[in-house]
N, C-alpha and C positions, 0 to 999 in steps of 0.2 A: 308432459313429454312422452314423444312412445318409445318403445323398447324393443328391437332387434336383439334374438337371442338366436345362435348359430350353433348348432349342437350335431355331428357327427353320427352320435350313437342313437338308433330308434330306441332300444331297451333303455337307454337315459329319459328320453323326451315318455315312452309307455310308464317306467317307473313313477313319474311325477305326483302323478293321482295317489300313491300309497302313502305318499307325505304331504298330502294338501292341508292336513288339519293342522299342520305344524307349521307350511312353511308361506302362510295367505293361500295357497291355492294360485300362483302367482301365473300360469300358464292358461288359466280362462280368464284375466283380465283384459278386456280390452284393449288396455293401451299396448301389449305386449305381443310381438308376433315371433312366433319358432319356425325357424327355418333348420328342414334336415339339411345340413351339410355341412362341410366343415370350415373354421371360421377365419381361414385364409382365404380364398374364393368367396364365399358368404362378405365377405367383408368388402374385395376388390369388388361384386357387382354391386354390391348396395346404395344405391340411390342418394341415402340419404348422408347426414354432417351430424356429429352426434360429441354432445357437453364434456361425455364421457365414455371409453373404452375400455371392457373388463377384458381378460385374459385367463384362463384356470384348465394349463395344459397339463400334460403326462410329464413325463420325467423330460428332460432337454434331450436326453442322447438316446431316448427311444426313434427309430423310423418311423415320419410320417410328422411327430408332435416338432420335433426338431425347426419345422418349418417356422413351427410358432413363435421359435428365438430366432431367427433370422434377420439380417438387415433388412429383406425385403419388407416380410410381414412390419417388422416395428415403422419401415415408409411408409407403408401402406395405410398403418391406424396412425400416423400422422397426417397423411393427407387426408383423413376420415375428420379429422380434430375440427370441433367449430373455435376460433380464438378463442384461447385461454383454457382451452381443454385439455383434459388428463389422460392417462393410459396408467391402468392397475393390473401388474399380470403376476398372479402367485406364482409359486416356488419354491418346492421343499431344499430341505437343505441336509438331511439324514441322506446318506449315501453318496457324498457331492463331493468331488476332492476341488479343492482351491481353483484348481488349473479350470474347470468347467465355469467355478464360481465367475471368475475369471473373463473368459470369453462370455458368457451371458450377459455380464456387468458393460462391459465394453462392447457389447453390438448394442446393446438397448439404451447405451449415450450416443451411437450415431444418431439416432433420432431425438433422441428426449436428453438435451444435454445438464435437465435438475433434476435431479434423483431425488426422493426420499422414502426410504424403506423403512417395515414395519414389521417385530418378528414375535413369534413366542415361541422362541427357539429352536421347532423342528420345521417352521414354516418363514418363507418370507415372501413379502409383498413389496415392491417393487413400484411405484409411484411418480411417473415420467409427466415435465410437462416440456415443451419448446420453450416460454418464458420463466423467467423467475419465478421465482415462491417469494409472496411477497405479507404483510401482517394483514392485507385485506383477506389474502386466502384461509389465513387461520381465523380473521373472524366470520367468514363466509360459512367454512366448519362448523365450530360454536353454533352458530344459528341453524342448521342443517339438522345436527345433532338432535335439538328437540323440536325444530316445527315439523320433521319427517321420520319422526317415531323411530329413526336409527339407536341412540339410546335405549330403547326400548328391545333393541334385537339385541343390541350389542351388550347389551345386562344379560342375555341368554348365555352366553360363554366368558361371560366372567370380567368384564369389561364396566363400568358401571356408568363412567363419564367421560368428559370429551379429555381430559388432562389424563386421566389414564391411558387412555387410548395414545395420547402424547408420548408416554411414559414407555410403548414399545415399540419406539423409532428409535433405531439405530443408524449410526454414523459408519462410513468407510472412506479413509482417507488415501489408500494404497494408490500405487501406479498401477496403475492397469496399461500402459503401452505399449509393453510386454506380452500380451494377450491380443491374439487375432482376432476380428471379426468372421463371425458365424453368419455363412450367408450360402443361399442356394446353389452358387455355383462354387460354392470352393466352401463345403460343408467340414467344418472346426468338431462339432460337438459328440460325433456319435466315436471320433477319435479320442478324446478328451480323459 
């Protein structure tokens, strides 16, 4: 499969090289193309239909990142979704009062109406698809896990197997219909 990687900052994309012993060297592979720019635009010209959607923006209520919790942006990597595809977009949670939590949580179910988040407690992940979650996805995982060496990263920070990894998904059951959608033209977040 190839990889669109949409990256804003040149001094991110220059730094890459001082971490290649660590991290594969993942930006001279092939299958991988970086594109400077940033990954709302980057994303609406792109071409291509992709399995999978990552997401790992600034703070939500910074200018400019904001974009990146938006209803647009989350249509946008929906209509990106090949069937059955996912969208993952980090999210700390150190500094965050509820009310943000909040609107974040409910603009990113206009689009992805099954959530399942993942935290180690100052961080959370955030795992949208359009259909159910269903036991083939968990054992599609499983298999994932060790035929693509994930295991193998994920033992790097302390993580060692696919049930633990299980083990830091958390559940939110609140109302959220009390909380606005965050979207470009009537912008929630940077108020929040």
């Amino acid at each position: 499969p190839h990889v669109d990687v949409f990256e804003i900052a040149g001094a991110v994309i220059s730094a890459q090289d001082l971490f290649a012993k660590v991290n594969g060297d993942p930006l001279h592979d092939p299958k991988i193309t970086v594109h400077q720019m940033d990954a709302f635009h980057g994303l609406l010209s792109a071409p291509n239909q992709y399995a999978a959607v990552t997401a790992e923006s600034s703070n939500p209520w910074v200018a400019g990142s904001d974009r990146l919790y938006s209803t647009e942006f989350y249509l946008a990597v929906k209509d990106k979704l090949l069937p059955g595809g996912v969208f993952a977009q980090w999210m700390h949670t150190y500094e965050m009062s509820f009310d943000t939590f909040g609107i974040v949580m409910r603009t990113f179910q206009t689009a992805f109406p099954y959530v399942r988040m993942f935290s180690n407690s100052t961080d959370l992940i955030m795992v949208g698809k359009v259909t159910p979650w269903t036991a083939e996805n968990q054992q599609q995982g499983e298999r994932r896990w060790n035929a693509l060496h994930v295991g193998d990263e994920m033992a790097k920070v302390g993580i060692g197997t696919f049930n633990e990894l299980a083990a830091h998904e958390v559940f939110f059951t609140g109302d959220l219909s009390q909380y606005p959608w965050h979207s470009l033209f009537t912008p929630k977040l940077a108020f929040a």
